[in-house]
C-alpha positions, 0 to 999 in steps of 0.5 A: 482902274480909276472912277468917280468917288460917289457922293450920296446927298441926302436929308428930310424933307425941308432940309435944304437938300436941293440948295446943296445939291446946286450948291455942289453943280455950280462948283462943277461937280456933276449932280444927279437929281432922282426927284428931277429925273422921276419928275421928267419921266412922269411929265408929257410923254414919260416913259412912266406915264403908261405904266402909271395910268395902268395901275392908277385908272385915271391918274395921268392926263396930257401933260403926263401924272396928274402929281395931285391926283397921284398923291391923293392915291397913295397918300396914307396908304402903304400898299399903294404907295408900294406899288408905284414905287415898284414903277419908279424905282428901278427906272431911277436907278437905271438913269443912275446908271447911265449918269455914272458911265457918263461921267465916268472920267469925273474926280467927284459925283453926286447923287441927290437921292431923298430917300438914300437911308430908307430905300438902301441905297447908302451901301452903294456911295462911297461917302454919304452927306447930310443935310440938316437943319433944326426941326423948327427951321425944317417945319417953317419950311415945310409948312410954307409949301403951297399945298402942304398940311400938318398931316401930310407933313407928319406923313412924310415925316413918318416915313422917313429915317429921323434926322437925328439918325441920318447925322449918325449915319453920315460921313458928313453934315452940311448945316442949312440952319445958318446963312446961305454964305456959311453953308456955301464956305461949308460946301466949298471947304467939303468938295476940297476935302472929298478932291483931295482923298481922290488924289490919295486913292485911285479907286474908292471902296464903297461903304459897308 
């Protein structure tokens, strides 16, 4: 029985990740995106929103999480931050689900998850992508968010798997440190090589 083979797409924060993700649906290859996902299910009328309100009085308003508010409760603070991660989780990886039976009959797709490497989910792709940068391409980024500080910043740095590891970790990296142009070749020239192991096996094994 064939299926798609499964891309993981990751990398840290300020990589460029969401820039290849699109990079990869504008070449037709269906992409799910978590962030996306979790933002529709937090936004008005979430299915979220209730379960979010509960376990943070005053969290949610009208037009669904109050991300602001939100993050200013679980900023810095790992059993808070556990908690809503216990809500969200499971609701992202049922959306997953449902993605993949969707596009079952898809050669190739891709799950544009942050945090693959820190929450386990490399094991369940089939080939994991990396999307890098140098650290201070990544940091100029960053810092240019509205809203963003030096502390928040370190903050999520900290939670996340360094980028050197995600790179050794990978089975490929796409480099954002160059021209839109050259990441776009190396993106095109990638899903070439991901179509054609499709073409040399009918039912990809997932990693180990």
């Amino acid at each position: 029985m064939t299926r798609p083979l499964v891309i993981g797409l990751t990398g840290s924060i300020g990589m460029g990740k969401s820039t290849v993700a699109a990079m990869f649906a504008a070449a037709g290859i269906p992409v799910f995106d978590a962030d996306r996902e979790v933002r529709a299910m937090q936004g008005p009328g979430g299915v979220l929103v209730p379960a979010i309100e509960d376990a943070f009085p005053g969290s949610t308003g009208p037009d669904g999480v109050l991300r602001d508010e939100l993050g200013a409760r679980v900023f810095g603070d790992t059993t808070a931050l556990a908690r809503l991660e216990r809500i969200v989780h499971p609701a992202v990886a049922e959306r997953r689900a449902d993605f993949l039976r969707d596009h079952a009959d898809a050669p190739l797709i891709v799950f544009d998850i942050p945090l693959l490497f820190e929450k386990g989910g490399a094991e369940a792709v089939d080939r994991v992508v990396v999307v890098s940068a140098p650290a201070e391409t990544q940091r100029r980024r960053v810092l240019a968010r509205p809203g963003m500080t030096e502390a928040k910043f370190a903050d999520i740095l900290a939670r996340q798997t360094p980028d050197a590891d995600k790179r050794a970790r990978a089975d490929h990296v796409v480099d954002t440190g160059v021209s839109l142009e050259e990441t776009e070749a190396e993106v095109l020239a990638l899903i070439d090589r991901l179509r054609e192991t499709t073409n040399r096996t009918a039912s990809p094994s997932p990693r180990t």
